[in-house]
C-alpha positions in Angstrom: 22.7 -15.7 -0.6 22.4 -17.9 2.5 23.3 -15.2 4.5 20.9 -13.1 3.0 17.7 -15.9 3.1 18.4 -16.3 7.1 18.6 -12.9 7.8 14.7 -12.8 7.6 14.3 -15.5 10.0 16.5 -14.7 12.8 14.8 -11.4 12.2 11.5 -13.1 13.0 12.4 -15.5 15.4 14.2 -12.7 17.7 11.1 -10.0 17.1 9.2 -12.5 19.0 11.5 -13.2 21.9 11.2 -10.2 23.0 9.8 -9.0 26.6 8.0 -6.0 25.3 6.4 -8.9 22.8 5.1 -10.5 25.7 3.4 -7.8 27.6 2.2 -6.3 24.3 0.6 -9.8 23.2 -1.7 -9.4 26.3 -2.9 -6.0 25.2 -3.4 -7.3 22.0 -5.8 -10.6 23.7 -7.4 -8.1 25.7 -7.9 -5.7 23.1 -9.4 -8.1 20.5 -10.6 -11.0 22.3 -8.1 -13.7 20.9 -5.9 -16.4 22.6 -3.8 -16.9 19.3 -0.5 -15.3 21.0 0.5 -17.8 23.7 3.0 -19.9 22.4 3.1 -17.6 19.2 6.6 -18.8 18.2 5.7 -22.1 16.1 2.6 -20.3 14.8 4.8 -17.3 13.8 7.2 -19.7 11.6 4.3 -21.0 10.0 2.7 -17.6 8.7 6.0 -16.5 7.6 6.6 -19.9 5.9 3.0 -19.5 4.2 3.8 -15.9 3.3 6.7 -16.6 1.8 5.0 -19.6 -0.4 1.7 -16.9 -0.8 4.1 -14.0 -2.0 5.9 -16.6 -4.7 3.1 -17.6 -6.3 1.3 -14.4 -6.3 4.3 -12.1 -7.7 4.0 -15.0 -11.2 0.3 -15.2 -11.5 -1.6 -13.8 -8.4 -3.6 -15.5 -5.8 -0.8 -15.3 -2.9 -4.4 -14.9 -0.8 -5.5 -18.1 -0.8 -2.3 -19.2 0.9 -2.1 -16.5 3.5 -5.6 -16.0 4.9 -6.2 -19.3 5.4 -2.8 -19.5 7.5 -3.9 -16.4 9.8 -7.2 -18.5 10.2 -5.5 -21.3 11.3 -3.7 -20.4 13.7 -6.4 -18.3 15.4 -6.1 -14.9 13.7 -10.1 -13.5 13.5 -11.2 -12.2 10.2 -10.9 -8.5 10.3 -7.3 -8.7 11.5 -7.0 -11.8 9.2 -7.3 -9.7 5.9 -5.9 -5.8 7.6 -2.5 -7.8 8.4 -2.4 -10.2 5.4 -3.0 -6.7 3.3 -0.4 -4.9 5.0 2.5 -8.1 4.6 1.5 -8.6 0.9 1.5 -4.9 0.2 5.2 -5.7 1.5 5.7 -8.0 -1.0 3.8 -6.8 -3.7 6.1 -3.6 -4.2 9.1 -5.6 -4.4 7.3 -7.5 -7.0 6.5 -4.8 -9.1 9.8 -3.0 -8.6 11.2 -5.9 -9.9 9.1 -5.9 -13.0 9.6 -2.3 -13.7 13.9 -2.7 -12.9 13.6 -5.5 -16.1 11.4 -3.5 -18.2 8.3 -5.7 -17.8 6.2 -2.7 -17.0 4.7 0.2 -19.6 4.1 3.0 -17.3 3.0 5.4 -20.1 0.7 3.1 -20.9 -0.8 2.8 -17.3 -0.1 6.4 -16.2 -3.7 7.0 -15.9 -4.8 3.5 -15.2 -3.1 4.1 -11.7 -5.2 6.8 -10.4 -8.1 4.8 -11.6 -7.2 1.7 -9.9 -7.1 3.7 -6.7 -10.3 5.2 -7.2 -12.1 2.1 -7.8 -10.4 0.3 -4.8 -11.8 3.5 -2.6 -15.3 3.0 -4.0 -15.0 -1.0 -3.8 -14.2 -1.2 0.0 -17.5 1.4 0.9 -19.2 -0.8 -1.4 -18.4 -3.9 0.4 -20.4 -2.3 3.8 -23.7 -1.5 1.7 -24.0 -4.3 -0.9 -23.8 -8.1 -0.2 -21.6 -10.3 -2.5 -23.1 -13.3 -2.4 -24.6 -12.7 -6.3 -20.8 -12.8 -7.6 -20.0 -16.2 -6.3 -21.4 -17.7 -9.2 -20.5 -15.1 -12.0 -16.8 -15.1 -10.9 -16.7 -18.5 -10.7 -17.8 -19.1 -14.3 -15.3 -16.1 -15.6 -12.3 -17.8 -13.8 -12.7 -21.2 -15.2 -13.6 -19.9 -18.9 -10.6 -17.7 -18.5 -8.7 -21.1 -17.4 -10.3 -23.2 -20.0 -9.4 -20.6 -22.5 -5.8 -20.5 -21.4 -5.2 -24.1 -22.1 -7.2 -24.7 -25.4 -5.5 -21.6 -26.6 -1.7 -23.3 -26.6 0.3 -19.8 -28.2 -1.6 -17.7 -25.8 0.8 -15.7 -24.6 4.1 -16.7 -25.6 5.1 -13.9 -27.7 4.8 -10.3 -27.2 2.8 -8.4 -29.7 2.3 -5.5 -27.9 3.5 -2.1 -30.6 2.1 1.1 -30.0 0.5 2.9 -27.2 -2.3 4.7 -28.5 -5.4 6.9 -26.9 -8.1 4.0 -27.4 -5.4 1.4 -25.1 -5.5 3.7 -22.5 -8.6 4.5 -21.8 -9.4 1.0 -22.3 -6.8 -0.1 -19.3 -8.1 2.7 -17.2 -11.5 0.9 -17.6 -9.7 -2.3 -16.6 -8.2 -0.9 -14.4 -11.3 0.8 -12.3 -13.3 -2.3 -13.0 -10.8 -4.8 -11.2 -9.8 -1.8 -8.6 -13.3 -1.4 -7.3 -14.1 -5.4 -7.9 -10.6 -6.1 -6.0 -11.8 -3.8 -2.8 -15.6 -5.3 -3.2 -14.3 -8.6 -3.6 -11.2 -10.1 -4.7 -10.5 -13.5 -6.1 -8.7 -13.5 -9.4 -7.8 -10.0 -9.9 -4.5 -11.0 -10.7 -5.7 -13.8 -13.4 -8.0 -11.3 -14.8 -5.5 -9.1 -14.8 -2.8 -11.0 -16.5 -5.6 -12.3 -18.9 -6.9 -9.0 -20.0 -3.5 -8.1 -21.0 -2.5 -11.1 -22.7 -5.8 -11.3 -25.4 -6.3 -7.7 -25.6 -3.3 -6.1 -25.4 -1.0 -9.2 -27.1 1.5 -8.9 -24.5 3.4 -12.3 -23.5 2.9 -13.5 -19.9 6.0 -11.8 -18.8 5.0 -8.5 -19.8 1.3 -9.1 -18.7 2.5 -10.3 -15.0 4.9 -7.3 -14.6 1.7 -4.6 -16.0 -0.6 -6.6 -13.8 1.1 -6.2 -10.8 1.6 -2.5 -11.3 -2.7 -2.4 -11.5 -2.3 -5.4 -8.4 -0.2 -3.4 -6.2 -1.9 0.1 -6.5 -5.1 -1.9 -5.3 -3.5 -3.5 -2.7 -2.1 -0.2 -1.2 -5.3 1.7 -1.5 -6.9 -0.9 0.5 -4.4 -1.3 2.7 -4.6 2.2 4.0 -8.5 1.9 4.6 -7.7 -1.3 6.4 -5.2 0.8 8.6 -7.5 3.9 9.2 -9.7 1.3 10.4 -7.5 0.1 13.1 -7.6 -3.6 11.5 -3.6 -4.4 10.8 -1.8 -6.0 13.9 1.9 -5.1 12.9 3.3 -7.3 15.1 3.2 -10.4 13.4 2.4 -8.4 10.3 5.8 -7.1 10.2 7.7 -10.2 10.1 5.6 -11.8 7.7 5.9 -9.4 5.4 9.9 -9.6 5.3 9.5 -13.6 4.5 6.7 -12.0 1.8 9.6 -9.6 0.1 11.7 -12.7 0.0 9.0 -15.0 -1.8 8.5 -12.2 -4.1 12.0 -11.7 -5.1 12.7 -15.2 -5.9 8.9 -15.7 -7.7 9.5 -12.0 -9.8 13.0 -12.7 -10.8 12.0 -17.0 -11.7 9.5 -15.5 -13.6 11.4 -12.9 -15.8 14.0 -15.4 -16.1 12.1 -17.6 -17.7 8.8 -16.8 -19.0 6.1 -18.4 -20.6 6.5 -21.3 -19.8 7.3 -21.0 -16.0 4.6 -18.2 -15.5 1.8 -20.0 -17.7 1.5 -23.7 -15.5 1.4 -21.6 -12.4 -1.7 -19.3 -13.7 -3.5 -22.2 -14.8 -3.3 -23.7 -11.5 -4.3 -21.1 -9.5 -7.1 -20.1 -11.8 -8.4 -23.3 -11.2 -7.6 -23.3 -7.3 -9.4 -19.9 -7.3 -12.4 -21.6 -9.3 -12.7 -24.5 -6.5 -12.3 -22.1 -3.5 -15.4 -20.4 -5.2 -17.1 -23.5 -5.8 -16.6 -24.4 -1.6 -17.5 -21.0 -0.7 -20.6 -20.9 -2.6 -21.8 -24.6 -1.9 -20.3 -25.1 2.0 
């Protein structure tokens, strides 16, 4: 195993030592208008250390985001190629994530075989809307729904410990294809707490455990994430470069958040989504207010 964990850093370090690194950093300065890449080493390390952390917490209970785009931010990454390359690492980890899942059992693909599609569909329709609509008018209405779902969560102590999930019949899935459309086009429009809306909806509609609701969450999760991930790469807005790299330090935080949380359950995967629900409810809060 410690082989195996520092593989992915002397992969990242040497990526970046590179000559052809060098000259390619100055098209990339030229190209987008960013000094970010001079003495990229350190700043690299950093990314990979917050994807890693980002992908952990976002293959239990979602919210890996608010870890990551901050850290591209930081360290002088604009915007566009902020979220195109945060997509692209996370996509990265995200499959592992849900591969993971579905290897244990954790994920009911007859029940979501036409949820998928759906999720794609409403990703596709969320990223247009994003260039036509403004989303300040969510702020507010997410913000409430996130800490009701929270509040919920810890009033409600058995929520979620045991799965009660029996039968798949024609009502559940039409009922997760809605889900799944509804959080696939709010997930390209706007984003924060997909994956605790996700894992909720599942939980007190579907009675599965947290387990089970994680592992069927990301499967809705990841099919979101790669739908608009390949808008973001049409667009030109993913810089591989440091993408790359990040993204093998995000499979690793994945595999060691997926197989914790199958491991053990509940009670691991519960304290995490309560704490990024409420992180995601304060970010919202700033956002809205600052």
């Amino acid at each position: 195993m410690g082989a195996l964990s520092s593989l992915p850093l002397a992969l990242c370090y040497n990526y970046f030592r590179y000559e052809d690194f060098r000259e390619a950093s100055l098209v990339v300065e030229d190209k987008y208008g960013y000094k970010g890449r001079n003495n990229m080493d350190y700043k690299l390390l950093f990314l990979c250390a917050a994807g890693f952390v980002g992908a952990f917490v976002d293959s239990v209970a979602g919210g890996g985001g608010l870890v990551t785009i901050p850290a591209y931010l930081l360290v002088g990454v604009p915007p566009h190629l902020a979220l195109g390359t945060n997509k692209f690492a996370a996509t990265m980890g995200s499959f592992i994530s849900t591969r993971g899942y579905a290897k244990s059992s954790m994920v009911n693909f007859r029940l979501l075989r036409v949820a998928v599609p759906m999720t794609a569909l409403g990703a596709i329709l969320g990223v247009q809307a994003v260039l036509k609509v403004p989303q300040d008018f969510l702020y507010p209405l997410v913000s409430v729904a996130i800490l009701l779902v929270a509040l919920y969560t810890v009033f409600k102590k058995d929520l979620g410990k045991i799965n009660g999930f029996t039968t798949i019949t024609k009502k559940k899935v039409i009922f997760v294809s809605l889900v799944g459309f509804t959080l696939g086009f709010y997930d390209g429009f706007f984003g924060p707490g997909t994956g605790s809306f996700l894992i909720f909806i599942f939980i007190k509609f579907l009675k599965f455990d947290f387990t089970h609701a994680s592992g069927n969450a990301k499967l809705i999760n990841f099919t979101s994430n790669f739908t608009s991930l390949i808008t973001f790469a049409l667009a030109g807005k993913i810089d591989y470069l440091i993408g790359i790299p990040i993204g093998i330090f995000m499979i690793l935080g994945s595999i060691l958040g997926t197989n914790l949380a199958i491991k053990n359950g509940a009670k691991f995967i519960k304290p995490i989504f309560l704490l990024m629900s409420f992180v995601i409810f304060g970010k919202l809060i700033m956002d809205m207010f600052f």
